[in-house]
MIKE-375196 format. One record per residue (C-alpha): residue number from 1; residue in one letter; x, y, z. Coordinates in Angstrom, 1 decimal, always signed. Layout:
! residues N
   i aa     px     py     pz
 NUM  A      X      Y      Z
...
! end
This chain:
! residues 394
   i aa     px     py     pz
   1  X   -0.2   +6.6  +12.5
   2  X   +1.5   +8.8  +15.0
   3  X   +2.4   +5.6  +17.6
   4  X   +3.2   +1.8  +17.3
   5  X   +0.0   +0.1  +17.1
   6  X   -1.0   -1.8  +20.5
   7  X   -1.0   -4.9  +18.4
   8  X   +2.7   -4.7  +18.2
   9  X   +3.4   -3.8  +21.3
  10  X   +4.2   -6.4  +24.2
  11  X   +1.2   -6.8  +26.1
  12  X   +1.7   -6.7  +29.7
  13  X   -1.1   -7.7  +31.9
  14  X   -1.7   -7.3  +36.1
  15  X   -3.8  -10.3  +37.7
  16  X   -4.9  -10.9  +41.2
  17  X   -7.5  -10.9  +43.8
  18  X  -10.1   -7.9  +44.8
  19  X   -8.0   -4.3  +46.5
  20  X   -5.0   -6.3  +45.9
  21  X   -4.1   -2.7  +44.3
  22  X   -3.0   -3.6  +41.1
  23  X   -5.0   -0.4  +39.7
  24  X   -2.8   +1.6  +42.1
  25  X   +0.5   -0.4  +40.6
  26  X   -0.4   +0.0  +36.8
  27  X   -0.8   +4.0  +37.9
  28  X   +2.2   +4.3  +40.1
  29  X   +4.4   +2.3  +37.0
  30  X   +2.8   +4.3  +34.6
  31  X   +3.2   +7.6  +36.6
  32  X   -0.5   +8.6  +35.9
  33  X   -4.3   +7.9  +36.9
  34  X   -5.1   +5.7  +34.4
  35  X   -7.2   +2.9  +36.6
  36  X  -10.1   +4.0  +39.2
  37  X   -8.7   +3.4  +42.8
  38  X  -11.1   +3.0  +45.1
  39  X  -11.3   +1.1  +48.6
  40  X  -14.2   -0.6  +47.4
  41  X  -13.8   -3.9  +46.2
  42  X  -14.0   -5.2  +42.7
  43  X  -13.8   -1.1  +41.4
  44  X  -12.0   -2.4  +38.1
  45  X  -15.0   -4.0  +35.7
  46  X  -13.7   -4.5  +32.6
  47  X   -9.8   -5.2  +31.5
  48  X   -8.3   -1.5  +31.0
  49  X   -5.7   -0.7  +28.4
  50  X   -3.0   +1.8  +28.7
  51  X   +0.2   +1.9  +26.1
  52  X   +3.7   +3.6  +27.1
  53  X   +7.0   +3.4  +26.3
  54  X   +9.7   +1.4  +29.3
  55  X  +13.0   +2.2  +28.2
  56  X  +15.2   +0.7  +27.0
  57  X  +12.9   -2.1  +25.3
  58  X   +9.9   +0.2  +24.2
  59  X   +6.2   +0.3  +23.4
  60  X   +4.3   -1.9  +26.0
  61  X   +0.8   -2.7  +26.6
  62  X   -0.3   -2.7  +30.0
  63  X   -4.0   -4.2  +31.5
  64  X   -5.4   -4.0  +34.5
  65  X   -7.6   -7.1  +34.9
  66  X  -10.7   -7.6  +37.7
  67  X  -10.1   -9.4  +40.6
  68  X  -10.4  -13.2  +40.0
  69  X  -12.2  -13.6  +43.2
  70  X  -14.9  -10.4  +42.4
  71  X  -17.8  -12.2  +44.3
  72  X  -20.3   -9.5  +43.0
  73  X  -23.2  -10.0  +41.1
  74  X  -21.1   -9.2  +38.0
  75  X  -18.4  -10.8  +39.4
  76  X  -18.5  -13.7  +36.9
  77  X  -18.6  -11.7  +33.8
  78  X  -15.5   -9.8  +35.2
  79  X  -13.7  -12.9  +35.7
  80  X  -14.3  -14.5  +32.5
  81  X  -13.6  -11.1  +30.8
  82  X  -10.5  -10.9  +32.8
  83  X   -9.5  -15.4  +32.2
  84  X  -10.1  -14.4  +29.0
  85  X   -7.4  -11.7  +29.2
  86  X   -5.0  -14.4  +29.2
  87  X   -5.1  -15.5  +25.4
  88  X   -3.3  -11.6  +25.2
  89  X   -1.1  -11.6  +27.6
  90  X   +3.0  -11.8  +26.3
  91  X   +3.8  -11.4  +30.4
  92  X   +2.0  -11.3  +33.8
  93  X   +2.4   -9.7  +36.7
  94  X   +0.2  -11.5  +39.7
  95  X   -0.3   -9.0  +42.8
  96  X   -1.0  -10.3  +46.6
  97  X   -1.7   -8.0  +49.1
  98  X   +0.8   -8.8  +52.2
  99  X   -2.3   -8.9  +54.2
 100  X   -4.5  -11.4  +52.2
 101  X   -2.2  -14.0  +50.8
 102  X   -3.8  -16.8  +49.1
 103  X   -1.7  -19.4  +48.2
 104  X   -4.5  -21.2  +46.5
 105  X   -5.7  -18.7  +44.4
 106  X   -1.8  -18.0  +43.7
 107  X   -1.4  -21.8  +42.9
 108  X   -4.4  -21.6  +39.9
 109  X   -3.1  -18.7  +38.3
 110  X   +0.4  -20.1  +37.9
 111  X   -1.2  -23.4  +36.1
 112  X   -3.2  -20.6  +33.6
 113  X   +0.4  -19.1  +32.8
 114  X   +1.8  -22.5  +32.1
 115  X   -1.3  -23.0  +30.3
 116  X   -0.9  -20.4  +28.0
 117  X   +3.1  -20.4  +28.2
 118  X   +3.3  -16.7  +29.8
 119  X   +5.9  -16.1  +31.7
 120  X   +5.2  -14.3  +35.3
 121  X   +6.4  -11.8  +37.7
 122  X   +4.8  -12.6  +41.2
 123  X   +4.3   -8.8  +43.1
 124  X   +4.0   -8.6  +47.2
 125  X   +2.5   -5.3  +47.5
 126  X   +1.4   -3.1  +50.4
 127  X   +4.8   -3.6  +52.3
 128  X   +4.7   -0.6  +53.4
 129  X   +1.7   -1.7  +56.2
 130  X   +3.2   -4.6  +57.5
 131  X   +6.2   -5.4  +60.3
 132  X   +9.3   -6.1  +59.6
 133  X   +8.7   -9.7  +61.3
 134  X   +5.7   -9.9  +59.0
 135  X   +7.7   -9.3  +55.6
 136  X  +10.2  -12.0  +56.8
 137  X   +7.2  -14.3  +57.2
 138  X   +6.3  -14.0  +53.8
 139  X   +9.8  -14.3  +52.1
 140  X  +10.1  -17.9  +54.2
 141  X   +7.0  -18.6  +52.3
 142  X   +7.2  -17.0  +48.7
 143  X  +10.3  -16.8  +46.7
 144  X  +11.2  -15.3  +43.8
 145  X   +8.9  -12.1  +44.3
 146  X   +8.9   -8.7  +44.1
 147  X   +8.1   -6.5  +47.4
 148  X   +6.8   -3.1  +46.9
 149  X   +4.1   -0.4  +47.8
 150  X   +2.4   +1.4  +45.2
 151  X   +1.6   +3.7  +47.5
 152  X   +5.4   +4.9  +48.3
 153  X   +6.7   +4.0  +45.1
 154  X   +9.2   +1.4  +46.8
 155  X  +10.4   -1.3  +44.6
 156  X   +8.9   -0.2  +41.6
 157  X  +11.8   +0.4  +39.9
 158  X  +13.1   -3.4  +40.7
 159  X   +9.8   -4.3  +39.6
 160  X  +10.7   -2.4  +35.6
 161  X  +14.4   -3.8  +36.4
 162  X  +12.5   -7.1  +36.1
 163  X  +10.0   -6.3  +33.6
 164  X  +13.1   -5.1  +31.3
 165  X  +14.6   -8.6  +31.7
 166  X  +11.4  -11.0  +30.7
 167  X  +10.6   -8.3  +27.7
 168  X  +14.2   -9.2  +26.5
 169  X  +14.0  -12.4  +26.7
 170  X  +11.0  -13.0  +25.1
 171  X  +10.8  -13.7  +21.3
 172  X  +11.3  -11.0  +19.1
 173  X   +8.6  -10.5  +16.2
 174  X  +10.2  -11.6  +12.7
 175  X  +10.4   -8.5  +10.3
 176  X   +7.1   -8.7   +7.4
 177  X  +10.0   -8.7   +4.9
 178  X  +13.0   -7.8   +6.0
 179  X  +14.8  -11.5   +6.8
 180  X  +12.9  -12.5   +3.4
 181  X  +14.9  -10.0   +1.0
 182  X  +18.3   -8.8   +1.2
 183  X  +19.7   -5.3   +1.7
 184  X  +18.6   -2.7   -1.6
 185  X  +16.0   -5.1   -3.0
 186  X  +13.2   -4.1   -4.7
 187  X   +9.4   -4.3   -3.6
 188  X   +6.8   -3.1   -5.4
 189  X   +3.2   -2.7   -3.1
 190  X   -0.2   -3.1   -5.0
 191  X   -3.0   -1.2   -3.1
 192  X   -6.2   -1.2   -5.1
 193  X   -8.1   +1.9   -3.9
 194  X  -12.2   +1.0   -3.2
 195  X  -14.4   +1.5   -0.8
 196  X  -13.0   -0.5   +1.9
 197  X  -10.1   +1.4   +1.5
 198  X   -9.9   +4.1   +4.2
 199  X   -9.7   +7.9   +2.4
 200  X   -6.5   +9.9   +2.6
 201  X   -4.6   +7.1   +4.3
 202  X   -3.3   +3.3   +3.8
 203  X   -4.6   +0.5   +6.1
 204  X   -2.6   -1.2   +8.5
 205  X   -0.9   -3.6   +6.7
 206  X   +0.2   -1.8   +4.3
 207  X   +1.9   +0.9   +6.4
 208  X   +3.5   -1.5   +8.3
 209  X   +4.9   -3.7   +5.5
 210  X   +6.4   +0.2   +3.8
 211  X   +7.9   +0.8   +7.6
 212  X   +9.4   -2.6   +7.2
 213  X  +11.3   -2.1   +4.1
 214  X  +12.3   +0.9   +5.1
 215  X  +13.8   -0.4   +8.5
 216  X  +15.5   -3.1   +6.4
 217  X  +16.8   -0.8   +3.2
 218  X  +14.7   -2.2   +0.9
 219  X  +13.1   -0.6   -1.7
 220  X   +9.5   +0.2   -1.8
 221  X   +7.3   +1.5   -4.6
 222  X   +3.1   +1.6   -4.2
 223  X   +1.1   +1.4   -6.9
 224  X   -2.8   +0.4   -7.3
 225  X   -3.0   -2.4   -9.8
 226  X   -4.3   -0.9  -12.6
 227  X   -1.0   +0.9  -12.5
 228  X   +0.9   -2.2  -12.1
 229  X   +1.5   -3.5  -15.4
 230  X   +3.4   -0.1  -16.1
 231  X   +5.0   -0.1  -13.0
 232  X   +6.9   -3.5  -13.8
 233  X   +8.0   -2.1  -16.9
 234  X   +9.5   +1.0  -15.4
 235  X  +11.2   -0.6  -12.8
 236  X  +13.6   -3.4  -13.5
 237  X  +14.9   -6.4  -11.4
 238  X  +11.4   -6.5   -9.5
 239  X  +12.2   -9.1   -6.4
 240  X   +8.8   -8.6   -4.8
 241  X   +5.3   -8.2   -5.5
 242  X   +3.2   -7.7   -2.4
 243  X   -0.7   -7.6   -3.3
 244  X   -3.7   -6.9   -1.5
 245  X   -5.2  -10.2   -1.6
 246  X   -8.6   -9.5   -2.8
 247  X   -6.7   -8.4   -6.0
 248  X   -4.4  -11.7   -6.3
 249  X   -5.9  -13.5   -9.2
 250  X   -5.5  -10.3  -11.3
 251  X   -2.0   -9.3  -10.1
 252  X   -0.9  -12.9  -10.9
 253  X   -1.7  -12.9  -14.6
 254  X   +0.3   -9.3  -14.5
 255  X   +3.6  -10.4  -12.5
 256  X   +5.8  -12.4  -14.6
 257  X   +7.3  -15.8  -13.7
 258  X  +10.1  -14.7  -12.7
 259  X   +9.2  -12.8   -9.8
 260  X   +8.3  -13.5   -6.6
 261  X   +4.7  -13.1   -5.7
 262  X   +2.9  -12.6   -1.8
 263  X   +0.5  -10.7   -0.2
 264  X   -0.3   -8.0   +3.0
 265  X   -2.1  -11.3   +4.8
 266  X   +0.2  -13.9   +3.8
 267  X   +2.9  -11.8   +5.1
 268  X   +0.7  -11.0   +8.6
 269  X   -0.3  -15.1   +8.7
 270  X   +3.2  -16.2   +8.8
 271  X   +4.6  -12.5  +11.7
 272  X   +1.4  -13.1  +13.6
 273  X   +0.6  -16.9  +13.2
 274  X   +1.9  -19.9  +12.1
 275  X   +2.2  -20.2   +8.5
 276  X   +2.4  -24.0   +7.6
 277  X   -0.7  -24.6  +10.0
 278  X   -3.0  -22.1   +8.1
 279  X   -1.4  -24.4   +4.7
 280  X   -2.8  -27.1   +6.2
 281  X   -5.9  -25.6   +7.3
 282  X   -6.7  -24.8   +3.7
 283  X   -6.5  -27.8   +2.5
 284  X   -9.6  -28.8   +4.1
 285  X  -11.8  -27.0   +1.9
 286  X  -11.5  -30.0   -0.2
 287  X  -14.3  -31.8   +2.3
 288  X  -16.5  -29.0   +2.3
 289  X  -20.2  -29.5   +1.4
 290  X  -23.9  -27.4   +1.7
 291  X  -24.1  -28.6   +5.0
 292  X  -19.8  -27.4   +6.3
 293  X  -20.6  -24.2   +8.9
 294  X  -17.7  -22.0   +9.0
 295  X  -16.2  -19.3  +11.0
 296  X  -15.1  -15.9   +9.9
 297  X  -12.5  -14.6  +12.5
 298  X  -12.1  -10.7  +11.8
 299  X   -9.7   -9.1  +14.7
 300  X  -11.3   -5.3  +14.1
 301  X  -14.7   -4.1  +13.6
 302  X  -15.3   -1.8  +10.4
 303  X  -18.0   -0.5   +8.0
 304  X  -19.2   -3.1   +6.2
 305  X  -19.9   -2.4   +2.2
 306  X  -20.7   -5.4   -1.0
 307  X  -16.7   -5.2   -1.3
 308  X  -16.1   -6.4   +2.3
 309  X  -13.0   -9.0   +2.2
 310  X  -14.6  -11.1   +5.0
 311  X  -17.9  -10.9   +4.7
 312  X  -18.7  -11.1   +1.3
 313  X  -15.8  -11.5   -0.9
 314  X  -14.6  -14.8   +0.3
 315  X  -17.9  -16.2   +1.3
 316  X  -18.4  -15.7   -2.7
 317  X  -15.3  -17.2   -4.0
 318  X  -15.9  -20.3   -1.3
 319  X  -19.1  -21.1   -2.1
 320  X  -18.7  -21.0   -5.9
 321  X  -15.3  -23.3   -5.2
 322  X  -17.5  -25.9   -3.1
 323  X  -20.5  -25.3   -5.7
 324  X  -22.4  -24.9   -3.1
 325  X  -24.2  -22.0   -0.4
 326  X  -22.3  -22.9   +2.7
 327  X  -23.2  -21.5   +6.5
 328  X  -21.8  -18.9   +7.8
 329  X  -20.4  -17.1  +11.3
 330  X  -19.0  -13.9  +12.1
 331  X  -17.2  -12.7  +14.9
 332  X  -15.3   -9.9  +15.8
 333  X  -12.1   -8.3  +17.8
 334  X  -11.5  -10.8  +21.1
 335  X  -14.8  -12.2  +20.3
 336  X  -13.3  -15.8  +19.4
 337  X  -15.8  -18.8  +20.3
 338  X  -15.1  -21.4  +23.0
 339  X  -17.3  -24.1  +20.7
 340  X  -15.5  -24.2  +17.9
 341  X  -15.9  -28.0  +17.6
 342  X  -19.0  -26.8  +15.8
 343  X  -17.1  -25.8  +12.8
 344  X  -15.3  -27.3  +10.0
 345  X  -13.1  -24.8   +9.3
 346  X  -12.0  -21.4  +10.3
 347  X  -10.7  -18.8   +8.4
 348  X   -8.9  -16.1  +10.3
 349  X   -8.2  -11.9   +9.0
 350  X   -4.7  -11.0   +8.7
 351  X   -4.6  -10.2  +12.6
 352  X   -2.7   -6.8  +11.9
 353  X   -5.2   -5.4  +15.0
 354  X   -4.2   -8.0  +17.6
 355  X   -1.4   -9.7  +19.2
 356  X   +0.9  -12.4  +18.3
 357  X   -0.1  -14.3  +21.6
 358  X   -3.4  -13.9  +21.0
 359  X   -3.5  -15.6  +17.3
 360  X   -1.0  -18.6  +18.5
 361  X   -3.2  -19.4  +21.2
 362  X   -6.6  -19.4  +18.8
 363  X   -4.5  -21.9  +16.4
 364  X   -3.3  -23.9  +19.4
 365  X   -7.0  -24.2  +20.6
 366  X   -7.9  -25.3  +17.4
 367  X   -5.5  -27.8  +16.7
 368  X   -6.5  -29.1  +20.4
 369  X  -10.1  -29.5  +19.3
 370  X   -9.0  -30.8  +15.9
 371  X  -10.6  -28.0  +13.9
 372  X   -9.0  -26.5  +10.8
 373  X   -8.1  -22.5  +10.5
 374  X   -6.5  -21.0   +7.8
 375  X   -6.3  -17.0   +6.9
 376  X   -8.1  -14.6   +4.1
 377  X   -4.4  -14.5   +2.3
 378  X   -4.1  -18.1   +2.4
 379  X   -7.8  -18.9   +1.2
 380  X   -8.2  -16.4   -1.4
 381  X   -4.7  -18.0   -2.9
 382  X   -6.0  -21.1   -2.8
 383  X   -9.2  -20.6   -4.2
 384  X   -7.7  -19.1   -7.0
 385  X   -4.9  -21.5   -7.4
 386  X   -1.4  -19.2   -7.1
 387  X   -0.9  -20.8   -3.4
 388  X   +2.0  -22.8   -4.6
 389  X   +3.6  -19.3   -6.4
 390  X   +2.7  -17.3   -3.1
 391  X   +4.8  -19.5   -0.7
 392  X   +7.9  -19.4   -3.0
 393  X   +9.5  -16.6   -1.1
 394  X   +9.7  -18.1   +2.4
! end
């Protein structure tokens, strides 16, 4: 992994009406072509992505969204794909032409930021086309904005002066372990090596969790677990074991008592997510029955074998746990239902692939709707009955 994952970068997305030029802003920011420009309205279809560094805070996402008033035949895919956009987004930049302000449309889009509790940077572009009566016109109007032309590069740089600001202000991400252990400890990793796992390198989780420990100077030994009884005895005053969870129940008749036991997901639910609520959501597997439909949130998409976490492995353990064959759903990436009332309960991958925003805003959705979510670290300790042991480090 050459570059911080987009998932842990702060995602920055641009909003606004049709040729309001926020594809010309996102390349003039970014110094580069990255969005089609094009005098033709509604040019952008789908959201695109581009990730750079803004010094001095660092990696950033940035997405450039459709126009919210795209009137084309398409246009209310792009708009839902671009709303949708929102659940993402960690700050917003709304862009008005000088020439097309629309208080109205400007009036909606700041009740979906309070909505989703982003704050906003509101952009006046194309000042370099209008008067200098015309610009005082607007500031008797607006306040609080940013004036600019992403065509002479004027007021960018207030515009990253501003950007800097609401990036530092926003909430940090806790470490995975680093505020859990102190300075020198000792961690030992258990990777079991099958088919899910990727050849010649470690998934996600576990690279960031070794980064972690090394940011924090704690110590960090990997070992699959059939190599983990030995390991233990090698290495003394153990104050960690982090396992994959698919390999809990057998880890936790290896690990003694005395130490501390988690896992890659459990560490991801409580970064990403909100710990106590996926708890909670697990305990509702108590009311399951044959008729319970649930939801199997996975934030990537991957080759699917018989030793697949989500689609097979918990399915098993849950259905054996209920004693009976339960219904099943799958989806993928930023694929997350709107009907989710449908469902008794939803159980949700460690989210190493997405956002922060974007997994707080699926449990605050379902807490709205009174459904129950929970996460495969969660579940799978549950099910085998080491939840209590798992939760004893936080």
């Amino acid at each position: 992994m050459n570059s911080t994952p987009n998932s842990n970068r702060k995602h920055i997305a641009i909003y606004g009406k049709t040729n309001a030029g926020k594809s010309s802003l996102i390349n003039c920011i970014l110094n580069q072509e990255v969005s089609l420009v094009s005098k033709t309205r509604g040019t952008t279809t789908d959201p695109v992505s581009k990730a750079m560094e803004l010094i001095p805070v660092g990696p950033v996402l940035f997405i450039d969204t459709a126009g919210l008033d795209d009137k084309s035949k398409l246009g209310e895919i792009r708009v839902k794909k671009t709303l949708e956009v929102l659940k993402k987004t960690d700050i917003g930049l709304y862009v008005m032409d000088i020439n097309d302000l629309d208080i109205e449309n400007y009036n909606e889009i700041k009740l979906r930021f309070k909505k989703y509790n982003i704050p906003y940077i509101t952009v006046i572009n194309k000042v370099d086309t209008a008067s200098v009566e015309e610009l005082n016109k607007v500031k008797e109007i607006l306040k609080n904005v940013i004036f600019l032309s992403s065509r002479t590069g004027e007021g960018i740089e207030k515009l990253k002066e501003e950007l800097i600001k609401k990036i530092e202000l926003e909430e940090e991400d806790s470490p995975l372990v680093g505020d859990l252990l102190p300075y020198n400890s000792k961690v030992i990793l258990v990777v079991p090596i099958d088919s899910e796992a990727p050849k010649g390198r470690l998934i996600l989780p576990q690279v960031q969790c070794i980064r972690d420990c090394l940011d924090h100077g704690i110590k960090s030994y990997v070992v699959r677990d059939t190599e983990l009884e030995s390991a233990l005895e090698e290495i003394k005053d153990v104050d960690l074991v982090i396992t994959d969870s698919q390999a809990f129940k057998n880890v936790d008749k290896i690990v003694p008592r005395n130490i501390k036991l988690t896992s890659f997901s459990i560490l991801f639910a409580r970064q990403k997510g909100d710990l106590d609520s996926f708890v909670q959501g697990a305990k509702k597997i108590e009311e399951l029955n044959k008729d319970s439909k649930i939801l199997i949130s996975e934030s990537c998409s991957h080759n699917i074998s018989h030793e697949d976490i989500g689609r097979f492995k918990i399915p098993k353990m849950l259905n054996k746990y209920v004693g009976a064959e339960l219904n099943y759903e799958f989806r993928v990436g930023s694929d997350f239902p709107e009907d989710i009332k449908k469902y008794d309960l939803i159980i949700h991958c460690g989210a190493c692939m997405i956002n922060r925003k974007t997994v707080i805003n699926r449990i605050n959705y379902c807490k709205e709707n009174n459904v129950a979510i929970t996460n495969y670290g969660v579940v799978i300790a549950y099910l085998t009955g080491i939840l209590k042991r798992t939760l004893s480090i936080y």
